[in-house]
ZADO-1210 file (C-alpha; in nm, 4 decimals, padded with zeros to 6 digits):
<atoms>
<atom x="00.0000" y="00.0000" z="00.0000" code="UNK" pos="1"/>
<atom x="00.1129" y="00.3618" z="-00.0529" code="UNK" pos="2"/>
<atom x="00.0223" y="00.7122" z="00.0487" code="UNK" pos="3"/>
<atom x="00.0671" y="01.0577" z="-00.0491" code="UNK" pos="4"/>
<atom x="-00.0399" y="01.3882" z="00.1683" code="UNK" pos="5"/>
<atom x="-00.2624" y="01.5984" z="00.0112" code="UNK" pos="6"/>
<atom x="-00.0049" y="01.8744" z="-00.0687" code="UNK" pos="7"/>
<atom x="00.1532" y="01.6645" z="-00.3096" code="UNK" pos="8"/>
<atom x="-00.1459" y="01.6045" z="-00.5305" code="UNK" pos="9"/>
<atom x="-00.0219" y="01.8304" z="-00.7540" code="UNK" pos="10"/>
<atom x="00.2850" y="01.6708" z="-00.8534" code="UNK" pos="11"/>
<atom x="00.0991" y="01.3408" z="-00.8904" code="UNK" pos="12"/>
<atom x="-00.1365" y="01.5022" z="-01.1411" code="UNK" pos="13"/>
<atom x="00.0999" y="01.6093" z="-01.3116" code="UNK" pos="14"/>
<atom x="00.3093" y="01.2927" z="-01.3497" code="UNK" pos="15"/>
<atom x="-00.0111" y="01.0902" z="-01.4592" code="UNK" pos="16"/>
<atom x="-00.0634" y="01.3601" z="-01.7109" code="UNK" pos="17"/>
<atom x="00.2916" y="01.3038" z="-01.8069" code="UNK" pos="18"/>
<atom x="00.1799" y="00.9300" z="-01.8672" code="UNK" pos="19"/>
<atom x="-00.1213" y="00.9809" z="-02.0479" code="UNK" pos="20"/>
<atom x="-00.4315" y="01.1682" z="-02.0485" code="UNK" pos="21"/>
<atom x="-00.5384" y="01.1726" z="-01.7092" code="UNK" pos="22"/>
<atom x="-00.9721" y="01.2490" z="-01.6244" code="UNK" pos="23"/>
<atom x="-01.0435" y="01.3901" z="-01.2996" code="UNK" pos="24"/>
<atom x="-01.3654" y="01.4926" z="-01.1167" code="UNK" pos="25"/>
<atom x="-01.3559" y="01.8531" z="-01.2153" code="UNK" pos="26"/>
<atom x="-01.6181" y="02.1556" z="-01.0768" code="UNK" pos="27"/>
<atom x="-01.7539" y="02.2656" z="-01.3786" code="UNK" pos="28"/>
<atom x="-01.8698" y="02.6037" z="-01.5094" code="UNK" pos="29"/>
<atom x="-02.2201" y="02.5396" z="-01.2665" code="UNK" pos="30"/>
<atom x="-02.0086" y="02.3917" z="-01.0074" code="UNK" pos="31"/>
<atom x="-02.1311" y="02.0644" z="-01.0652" code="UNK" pos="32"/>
<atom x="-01.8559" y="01.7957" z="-01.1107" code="UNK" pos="33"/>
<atom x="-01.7488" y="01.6260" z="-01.4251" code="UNK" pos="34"/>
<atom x="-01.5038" y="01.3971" z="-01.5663" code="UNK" pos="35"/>
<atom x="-01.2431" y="01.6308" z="-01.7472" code="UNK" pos="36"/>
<atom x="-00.9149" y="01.6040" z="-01.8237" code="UNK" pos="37"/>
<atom x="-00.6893" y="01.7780" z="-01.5683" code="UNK" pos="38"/>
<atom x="-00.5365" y="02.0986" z="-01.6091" code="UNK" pos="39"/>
<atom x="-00.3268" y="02.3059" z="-01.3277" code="UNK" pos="40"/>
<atom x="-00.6266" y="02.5678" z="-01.2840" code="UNK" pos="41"/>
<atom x="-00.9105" y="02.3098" z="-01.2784" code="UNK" pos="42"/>
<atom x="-01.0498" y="02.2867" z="-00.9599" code="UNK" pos="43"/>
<atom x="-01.0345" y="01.8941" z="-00.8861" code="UNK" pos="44"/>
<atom x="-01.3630" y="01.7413" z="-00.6988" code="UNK" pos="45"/>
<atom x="-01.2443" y="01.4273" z="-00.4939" code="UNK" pos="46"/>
<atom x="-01.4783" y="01.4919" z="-00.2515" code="UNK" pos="47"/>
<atom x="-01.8094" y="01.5246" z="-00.4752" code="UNK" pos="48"/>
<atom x="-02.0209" y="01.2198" z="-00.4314" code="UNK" pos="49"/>
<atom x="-02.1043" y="01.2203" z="-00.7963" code="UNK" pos="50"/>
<atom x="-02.0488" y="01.3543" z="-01.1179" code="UNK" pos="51"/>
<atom x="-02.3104" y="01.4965" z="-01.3728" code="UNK" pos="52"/>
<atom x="-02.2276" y="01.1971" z="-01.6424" code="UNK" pos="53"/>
<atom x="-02.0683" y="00.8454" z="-01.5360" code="UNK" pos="54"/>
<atom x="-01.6960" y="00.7797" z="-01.5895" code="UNK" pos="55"/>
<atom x="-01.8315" y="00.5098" z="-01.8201" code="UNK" pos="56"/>
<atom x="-01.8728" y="00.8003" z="-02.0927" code="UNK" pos="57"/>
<atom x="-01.4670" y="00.7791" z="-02.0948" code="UNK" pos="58"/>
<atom x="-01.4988" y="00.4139" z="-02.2601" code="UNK" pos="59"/>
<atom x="-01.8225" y="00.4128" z="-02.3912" code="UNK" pos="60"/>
<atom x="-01.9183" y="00.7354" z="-02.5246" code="UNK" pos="61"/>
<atom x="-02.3185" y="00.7989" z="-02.5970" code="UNK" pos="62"/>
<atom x="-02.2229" y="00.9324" z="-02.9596" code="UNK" pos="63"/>
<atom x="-01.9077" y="00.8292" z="-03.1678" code="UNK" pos="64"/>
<atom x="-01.8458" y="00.8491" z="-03.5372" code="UNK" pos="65"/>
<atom x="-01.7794" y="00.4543" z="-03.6578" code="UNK" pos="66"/>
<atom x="-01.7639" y="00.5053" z="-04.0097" code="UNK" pos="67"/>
<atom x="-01.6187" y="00.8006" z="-04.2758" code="UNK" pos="68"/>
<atom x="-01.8723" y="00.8070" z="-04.6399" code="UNK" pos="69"/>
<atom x="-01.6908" y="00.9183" z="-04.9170" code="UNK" pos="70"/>
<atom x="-01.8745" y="00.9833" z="-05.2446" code="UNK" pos="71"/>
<atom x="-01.6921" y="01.0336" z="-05.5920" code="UNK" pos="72"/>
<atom x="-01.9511" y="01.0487" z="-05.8544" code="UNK" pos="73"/>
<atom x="-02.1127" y="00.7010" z="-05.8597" code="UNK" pos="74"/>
<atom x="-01.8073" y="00.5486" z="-05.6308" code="UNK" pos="75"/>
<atom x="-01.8512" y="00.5408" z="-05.2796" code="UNK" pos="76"/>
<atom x="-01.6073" y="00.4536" z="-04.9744" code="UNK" pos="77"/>
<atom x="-01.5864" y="00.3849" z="-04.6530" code="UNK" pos="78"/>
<atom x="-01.3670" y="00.4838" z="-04.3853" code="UNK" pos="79"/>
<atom x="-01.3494" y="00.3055" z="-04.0418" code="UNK" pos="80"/>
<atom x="-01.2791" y="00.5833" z="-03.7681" code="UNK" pos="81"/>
<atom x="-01.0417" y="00.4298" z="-03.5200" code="UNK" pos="82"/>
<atom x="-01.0029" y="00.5579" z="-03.1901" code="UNK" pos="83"/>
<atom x="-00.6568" y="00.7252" z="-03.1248" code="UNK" pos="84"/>
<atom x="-00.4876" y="00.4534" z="-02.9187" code="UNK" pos="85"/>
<atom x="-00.3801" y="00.6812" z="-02.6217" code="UNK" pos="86"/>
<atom x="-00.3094" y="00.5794" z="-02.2269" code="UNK" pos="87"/>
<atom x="-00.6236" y="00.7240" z="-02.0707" code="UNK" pos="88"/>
<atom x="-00.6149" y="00.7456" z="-01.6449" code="UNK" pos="89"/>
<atom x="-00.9624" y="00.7751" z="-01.5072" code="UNK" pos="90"/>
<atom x="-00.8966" y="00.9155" z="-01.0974" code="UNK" pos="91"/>
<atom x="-01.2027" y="00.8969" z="-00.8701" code="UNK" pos="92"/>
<atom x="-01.4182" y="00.6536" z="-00.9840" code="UNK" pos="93"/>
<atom x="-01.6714" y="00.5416" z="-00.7158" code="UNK" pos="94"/>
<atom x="-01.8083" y="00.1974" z="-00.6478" code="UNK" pos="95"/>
<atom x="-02.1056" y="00.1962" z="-00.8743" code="UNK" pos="96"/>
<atom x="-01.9537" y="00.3288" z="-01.1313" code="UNK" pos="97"/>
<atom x="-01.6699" y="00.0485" z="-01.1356" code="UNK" pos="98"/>
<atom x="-01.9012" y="-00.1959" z="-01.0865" code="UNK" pos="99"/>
<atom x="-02.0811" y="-00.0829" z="-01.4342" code="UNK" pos="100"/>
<atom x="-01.7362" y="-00.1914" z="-01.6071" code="UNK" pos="101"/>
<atom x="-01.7973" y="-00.5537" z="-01.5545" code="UNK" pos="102"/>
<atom x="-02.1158" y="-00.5341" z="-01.6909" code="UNK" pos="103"/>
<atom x="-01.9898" y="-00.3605" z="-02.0056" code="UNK" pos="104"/>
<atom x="-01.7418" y="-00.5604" z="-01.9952" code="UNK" pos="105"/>
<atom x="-01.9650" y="-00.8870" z="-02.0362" code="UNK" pos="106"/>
<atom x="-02.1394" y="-00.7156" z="-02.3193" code="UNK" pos="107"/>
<atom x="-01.8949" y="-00.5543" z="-02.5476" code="UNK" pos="108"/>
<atom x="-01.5844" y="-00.7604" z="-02.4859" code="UNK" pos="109"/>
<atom x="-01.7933" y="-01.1136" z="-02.5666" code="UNK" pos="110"/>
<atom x="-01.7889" y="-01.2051" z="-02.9285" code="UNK" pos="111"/>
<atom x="-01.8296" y="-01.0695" z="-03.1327" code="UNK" pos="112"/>
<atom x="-01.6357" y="-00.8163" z="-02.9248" code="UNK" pos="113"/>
<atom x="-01.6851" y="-00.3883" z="-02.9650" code="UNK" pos="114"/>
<atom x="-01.3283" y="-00.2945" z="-03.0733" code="UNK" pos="115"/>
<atom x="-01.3526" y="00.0417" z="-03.0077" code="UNK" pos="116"/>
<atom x="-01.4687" y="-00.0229" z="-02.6361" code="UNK" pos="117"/>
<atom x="-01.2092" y="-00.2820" z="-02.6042" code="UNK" pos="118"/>
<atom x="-00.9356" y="-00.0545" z="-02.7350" code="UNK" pos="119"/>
<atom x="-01.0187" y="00.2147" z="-02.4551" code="UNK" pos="120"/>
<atom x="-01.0529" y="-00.0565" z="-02.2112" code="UNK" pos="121"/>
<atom x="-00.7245" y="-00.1814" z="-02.2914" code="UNK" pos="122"/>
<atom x="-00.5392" y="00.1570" z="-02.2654" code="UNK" pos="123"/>
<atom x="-00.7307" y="00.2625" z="-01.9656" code="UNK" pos="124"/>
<atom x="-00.6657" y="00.2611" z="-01.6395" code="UNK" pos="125"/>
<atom x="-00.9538" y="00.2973" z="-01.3637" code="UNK" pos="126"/>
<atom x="-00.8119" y="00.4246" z="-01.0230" code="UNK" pos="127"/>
<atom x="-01.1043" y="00.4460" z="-00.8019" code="UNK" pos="128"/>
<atom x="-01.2210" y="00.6169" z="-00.4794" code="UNK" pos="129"/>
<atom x="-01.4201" y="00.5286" z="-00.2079" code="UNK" pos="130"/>
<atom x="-01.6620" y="00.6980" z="-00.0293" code="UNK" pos="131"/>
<atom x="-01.7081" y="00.7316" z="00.3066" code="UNK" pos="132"/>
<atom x="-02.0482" y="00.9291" z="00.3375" code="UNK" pos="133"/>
<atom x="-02.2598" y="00.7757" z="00.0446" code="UNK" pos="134"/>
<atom x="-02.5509" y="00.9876" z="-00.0463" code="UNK" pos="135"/>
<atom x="-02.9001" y="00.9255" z="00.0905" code="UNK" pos="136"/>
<atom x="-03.0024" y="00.8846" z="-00.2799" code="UNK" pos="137"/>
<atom x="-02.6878" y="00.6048" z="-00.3462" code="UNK" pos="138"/>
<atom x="-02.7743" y="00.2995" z="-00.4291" code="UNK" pos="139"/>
<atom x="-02.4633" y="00.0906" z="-00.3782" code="UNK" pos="140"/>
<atom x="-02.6008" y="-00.1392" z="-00.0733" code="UNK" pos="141"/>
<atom x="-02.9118" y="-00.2388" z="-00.3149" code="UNK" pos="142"/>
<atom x="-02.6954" y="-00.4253" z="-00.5443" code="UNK" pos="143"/>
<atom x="-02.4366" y="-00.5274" z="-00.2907" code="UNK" pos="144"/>
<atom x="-02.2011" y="-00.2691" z="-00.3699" code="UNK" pos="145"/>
<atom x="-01.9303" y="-00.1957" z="-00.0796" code="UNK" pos="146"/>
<atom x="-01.8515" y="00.1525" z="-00.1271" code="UNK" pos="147"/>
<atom x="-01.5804" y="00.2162" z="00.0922" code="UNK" pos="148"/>
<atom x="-01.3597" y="-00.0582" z="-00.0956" code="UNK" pos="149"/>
<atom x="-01.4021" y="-00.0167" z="-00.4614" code="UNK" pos="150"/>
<atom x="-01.2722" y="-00.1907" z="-00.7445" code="UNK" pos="151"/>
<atom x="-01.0624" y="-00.0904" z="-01.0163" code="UNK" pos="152"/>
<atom x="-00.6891" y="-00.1063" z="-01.1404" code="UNK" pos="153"/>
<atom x="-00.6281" y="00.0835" z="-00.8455" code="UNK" pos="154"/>
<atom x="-00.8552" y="00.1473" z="-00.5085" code="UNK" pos="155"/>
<atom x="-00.7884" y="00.4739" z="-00.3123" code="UNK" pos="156"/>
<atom x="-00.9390" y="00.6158" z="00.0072" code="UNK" pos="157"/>
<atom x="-00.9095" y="00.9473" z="00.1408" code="UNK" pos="158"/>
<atom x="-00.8501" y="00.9746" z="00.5419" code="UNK" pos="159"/>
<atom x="-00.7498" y="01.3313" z="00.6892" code="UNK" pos="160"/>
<atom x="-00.5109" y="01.4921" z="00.4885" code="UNK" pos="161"/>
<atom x="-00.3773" y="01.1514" z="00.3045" code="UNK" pos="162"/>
<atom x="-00.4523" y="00.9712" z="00.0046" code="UNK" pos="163"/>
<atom x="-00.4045" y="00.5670" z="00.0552" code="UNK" pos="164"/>
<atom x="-00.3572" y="00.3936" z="-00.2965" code="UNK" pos="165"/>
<atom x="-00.3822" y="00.0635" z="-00.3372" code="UNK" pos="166"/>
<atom x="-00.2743" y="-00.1326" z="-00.6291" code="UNK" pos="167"/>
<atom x="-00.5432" y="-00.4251" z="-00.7562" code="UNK" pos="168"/>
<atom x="-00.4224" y="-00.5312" z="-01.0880" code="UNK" pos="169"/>
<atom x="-00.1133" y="-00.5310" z="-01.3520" code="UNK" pos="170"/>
<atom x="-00.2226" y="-00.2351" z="-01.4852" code="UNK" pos="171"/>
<atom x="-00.2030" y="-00.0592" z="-01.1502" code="UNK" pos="172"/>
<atom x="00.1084" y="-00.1974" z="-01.0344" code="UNK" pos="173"/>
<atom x="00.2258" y="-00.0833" z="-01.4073" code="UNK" pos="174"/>
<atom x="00.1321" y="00.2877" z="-01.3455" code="UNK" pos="175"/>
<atom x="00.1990" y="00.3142" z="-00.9558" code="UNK" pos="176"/>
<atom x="00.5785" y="00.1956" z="-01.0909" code="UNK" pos="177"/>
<atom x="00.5887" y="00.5145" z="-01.2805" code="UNK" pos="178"/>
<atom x="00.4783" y="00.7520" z="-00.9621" code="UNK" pos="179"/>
<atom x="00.7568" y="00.7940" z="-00.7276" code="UNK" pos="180"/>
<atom x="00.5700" y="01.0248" z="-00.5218" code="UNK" pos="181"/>
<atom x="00.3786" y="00.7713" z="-00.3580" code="UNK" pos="182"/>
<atom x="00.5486" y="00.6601" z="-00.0328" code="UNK" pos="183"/>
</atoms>
C-alpha cells in the first residue's frame, strides 16, 4: 500500500498527465462535477459524491463516429474511424460506477467483441475512490455494492489529509511503478 499527503497532489497530477491523459472529477462552469481532463487551474472534486455523467462516458461514449462516407460520382467509400490509441487514467471513480465496467465488460468484450470499447478498455486505467459518506439517494447497498472498498486497477481512500492507494491489478502496479511520489 502507498500514500501521499494531500499537498503533493499536484505533482501526482501532473506525473499521470505526463503518462497519459489523465480524467479527474472537475467543478464545472455550474459547479457541478465532471469527468475532465486535468489541467493546473481546474479545480479537482475528490470529494463530490457524484459527477453529472458516469466515468463510463470515458470508454463508452453515448455518440461516436464509426464510419467516414466518401462519395466520388457514382463510387462510394468507406472509412473506419479508429479511436486514437492513447493511455487514458480515469482518478475517482466510485463503487457503482466500477461496478458498471464488468457489466460492459460482459457485453462488449464477448464475441463478437466492440473494438472500439475494447481498445479504450485496454489503454485505460480505472483508479477508483471510495466513499465514506454515500448519499441518501446512493444505491450501492441495493446491489451489494461496498462503497468504501471499490474496485478498479487501483482502489484509493481518502482519510485526513492523506490519500491511501492501493494497487489491484497489472495495470495498476504498471502505473503506480511510474509515480515515485507515492510513499
Amino acid at each position: 500500500m502507498y500514500k501521499i499527503a494531500k499537498d503533493d497532489f499536484p505533482k501526482l497530477y501532473a506525473a499521470m498527465q505526463n503518462i497519459g491523459t489523465l480524467l479527474l472529477p472537475c467543478k464545472n462552469k455550474s459547479g457541478h462535477a465532471d469527468f475532465a481532463p486535468y489541467r493546473e487551474d481546474a479545480e479537482v472534486a475528490l470529494d463530490a459524491p457524484l459527477t453529472n455523467r458516469s466515468a463510463k462516458d470515458v470508454f463508452f461514449p453515448q455518440v461516436e463516429n464509426l464510419l467516414t462516407f466518401k462519395t466520388s460520382g457514382k463510387e462510394l467509400a468507406l472509412e473506419q474511424n479508429v479511436p486514437p490509441a492513447c493511455v487514458t487514467i480515469v482518478m475517482g471513480v466510485r463503487a457503482c460506477d466500477a461496478r458498471s465496467f464488468e457489466i460492459l465488460d460482459r457485453v462488449f468484450l464477448a464475441e463478437p467483441k466492440d473494438t472500439f470499447y475494447a481498445a479504450r478498455r485496454a489503454s485505460g486505467t480505472v483508479v477508483t475512490l471510495a466513499c465514506t459518506r454515500p448519499e441518501e439517494t446512493c444505491f450501492c447497498q441495493s446491489f451489494g455494492i461496498d462503497p468504501a472498498t471499490p474496485q478498479g486497477d487501483i482502489s484509493c481512500w481518502i482519510e485526513g489529509e492523506t490519500l491511501f492507494w492501493q494497487t489491484n491489478t497489472e495495470k495498476g502496479e504498471a502505473l503506480t511503478a511510474k509515480l515515485p511520489m507515492l510513499e
